[in-house]
N, C-alpha and C positions, 0 to 999 in steps of 0.2 A: 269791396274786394271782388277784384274779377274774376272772371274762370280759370283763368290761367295762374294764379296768385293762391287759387284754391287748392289747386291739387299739388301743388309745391308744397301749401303747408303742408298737406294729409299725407306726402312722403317723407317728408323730414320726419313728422308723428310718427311715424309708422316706425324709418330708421331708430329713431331717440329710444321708442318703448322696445325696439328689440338690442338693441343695444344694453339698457336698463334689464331685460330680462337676463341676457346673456350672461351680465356682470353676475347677477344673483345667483343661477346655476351654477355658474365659476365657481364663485364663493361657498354656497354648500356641497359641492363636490370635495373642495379644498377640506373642508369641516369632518366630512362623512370619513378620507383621509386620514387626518389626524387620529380622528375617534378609534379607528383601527388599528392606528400604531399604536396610541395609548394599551389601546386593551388589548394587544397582543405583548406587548413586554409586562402590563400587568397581571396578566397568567403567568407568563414566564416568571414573572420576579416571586410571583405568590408560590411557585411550586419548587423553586430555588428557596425561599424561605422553609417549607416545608425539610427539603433534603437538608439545610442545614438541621433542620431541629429532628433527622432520622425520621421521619415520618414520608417513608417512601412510597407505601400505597394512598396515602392522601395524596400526594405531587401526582402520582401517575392516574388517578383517576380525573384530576384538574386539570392535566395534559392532555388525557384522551379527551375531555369534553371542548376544548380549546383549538384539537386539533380538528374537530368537525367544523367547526366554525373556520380555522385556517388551514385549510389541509395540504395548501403547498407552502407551511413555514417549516423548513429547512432546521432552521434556530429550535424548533417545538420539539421536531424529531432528536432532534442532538438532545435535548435537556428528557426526552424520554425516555432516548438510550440510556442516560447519566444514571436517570432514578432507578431502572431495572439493572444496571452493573451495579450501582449501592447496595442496592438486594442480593445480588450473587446472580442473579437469573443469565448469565451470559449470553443464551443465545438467541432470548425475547430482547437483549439491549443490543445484540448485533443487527438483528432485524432493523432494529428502529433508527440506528447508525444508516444501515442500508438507506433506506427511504430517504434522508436527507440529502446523501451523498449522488442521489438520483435527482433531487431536486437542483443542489445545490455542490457540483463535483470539487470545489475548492474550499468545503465546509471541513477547516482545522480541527476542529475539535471531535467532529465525527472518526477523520480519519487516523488520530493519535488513539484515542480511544478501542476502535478496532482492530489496533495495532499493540497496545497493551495487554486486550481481550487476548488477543493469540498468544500472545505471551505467556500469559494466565493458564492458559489453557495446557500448553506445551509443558509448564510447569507442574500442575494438574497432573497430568498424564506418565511423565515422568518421575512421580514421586508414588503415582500408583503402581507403577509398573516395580519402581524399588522397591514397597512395600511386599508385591507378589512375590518378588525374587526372595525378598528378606524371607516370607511363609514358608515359598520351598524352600531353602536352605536348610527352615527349623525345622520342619516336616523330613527332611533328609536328614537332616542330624539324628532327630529324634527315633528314625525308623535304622538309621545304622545303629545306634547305640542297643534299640530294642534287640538286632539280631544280633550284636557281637553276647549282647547281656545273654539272653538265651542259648547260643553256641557256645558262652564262656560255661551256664548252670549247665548243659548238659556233658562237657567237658568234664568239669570238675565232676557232677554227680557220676559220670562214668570211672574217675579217677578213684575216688572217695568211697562207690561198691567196689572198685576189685581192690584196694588198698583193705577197704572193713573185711570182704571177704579171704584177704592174704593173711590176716590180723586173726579171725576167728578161727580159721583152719588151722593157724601156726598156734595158736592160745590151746585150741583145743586136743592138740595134738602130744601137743606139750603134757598137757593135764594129763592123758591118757598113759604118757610113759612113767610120768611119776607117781604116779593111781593116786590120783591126785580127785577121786573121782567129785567132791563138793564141787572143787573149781569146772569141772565139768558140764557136771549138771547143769551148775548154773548158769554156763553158756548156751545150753540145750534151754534152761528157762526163759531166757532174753532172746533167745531167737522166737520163740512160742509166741511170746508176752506182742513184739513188734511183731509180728505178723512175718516173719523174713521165713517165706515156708521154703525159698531155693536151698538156699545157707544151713538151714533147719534137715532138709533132706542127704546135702553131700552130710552135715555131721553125724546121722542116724547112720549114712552107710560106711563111713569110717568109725565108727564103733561096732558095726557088726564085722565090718572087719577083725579086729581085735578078739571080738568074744561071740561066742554063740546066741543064739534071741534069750535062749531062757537069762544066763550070765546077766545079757545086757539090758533084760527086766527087771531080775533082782538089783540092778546096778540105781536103776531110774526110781524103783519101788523105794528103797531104801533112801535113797540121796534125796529125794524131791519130797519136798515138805506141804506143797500144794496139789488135794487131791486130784482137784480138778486139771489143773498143767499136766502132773502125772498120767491120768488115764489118759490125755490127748497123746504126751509122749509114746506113750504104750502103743495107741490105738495106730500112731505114724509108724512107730517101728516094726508091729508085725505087717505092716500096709508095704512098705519097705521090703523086706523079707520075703514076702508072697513075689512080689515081683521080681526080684534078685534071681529067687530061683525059675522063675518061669523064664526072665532071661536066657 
């Protein structure tokens, strides 16, 4: 073999093994390829099995560790959104909607999704807002009825004293003319007894009217069968009397 016959092999050699290396690279690029799609749709299928069986924060912790490994998979982002809208989290699954639709602007599934979410939301807000309205209403309701209630008792309690006090004047007066003095008395005692000391007062001076104090002592002395009633009556009617005349 000549010199010339030499270095023709040693380029052909040379060609052949890079050729042979090339093929090989090829091939395990092609390998390392596959290997990535495999184990990116096997995260995804793993965290999709998860959401079917409701185990939402197992999918998204399996999502987030998958998406460090593929952090521009579009697909990961969408199935991360899915799992935090399962949870209610709405505005952790819009975020992740986001991110997809940045990778990937014709990602369907992100964009239905974030289109629902708003939906959701607007619903959401509008049934809070009805609930609020529903509160004031009751709270309106409840505060008008308190004051008609209250305007109604002090109505009526206003009706109801000058009605008792038209009643006891007219009863007691009555009594008076008919010397009728028991029935008297013992409207003079049930004013005592309740405490009605106004009522109590006009009837002392419409009796003094009628009779003199001493009269209208023997009148109270006599008819009132309760020592103690009695001496308060006493005690109101000269009390009564004192003042009449200093008037």
């Amino acid at each position: 073999m000549n010199k010339v016959e030499r270095i023709v092999w040693i380029i052909c050699f040379v060609v052949t093994l890079t050729i042979l290396v090339g093929i090989i690279e090829g091939r395990a690029a092609v390998q390392d390829v596959n290997a990535d799609v495999v184990t990116e749709l096997s995260c995804g299928r793993a965290a999709q099995e998860y959401m079917d069986c409701e185990e939402y924060e197992l999918a998204i912790s399996n999502l987030e560790a998958c998406l460090r490994v593929y952090p521009r998979s579009d697909w990961l982002f969408s199935l991360l959104g899915r799992a935090y809208y399962k949870m209610g989290d709405l505005e952790a699954a819009e975020t992740q909607f986001r991110h997809a639709l940045e990778i990937n602007t014709n990602n369907l599934v992100a964009k239905r999704l974030i289109l629902e979410m708003r939906k959701t939301q607007d619903l959401l807000k509008d049934r809070e807002l009805s609930e609020w309205v529903g509160i004031a209403k009751e709270r309106a309701a409840d505060l008008i009825t308190l004051v008609v209630g209250v305007w109604l008792g002090m109505l009526l309690s206003g009706i109801s004293g000058r009605v008792y006090s038209h009643f006891m004047r007219t009863s007691f007066r009555k009594a008076l003319s008919k010397k009728d003095y028991d029935y008297a008395t013992d409207i003079l005692e049930d004013l005592i007894v309740n405490r009605k000391k106004a009522e109590l007062r006009k009837r002392l001076r419409e009796l003094l009217q009628e009779y003199s104090l001493d009269e209208a002592k023997e009148l109270i002395i006599e008819y009132v069968d309760d020592r103690e009633i009695e001496d308060k009556l006493v005690h109101f009617l000269v009390q009564i009397h004192k003042k009449s005349k200093i008037s």
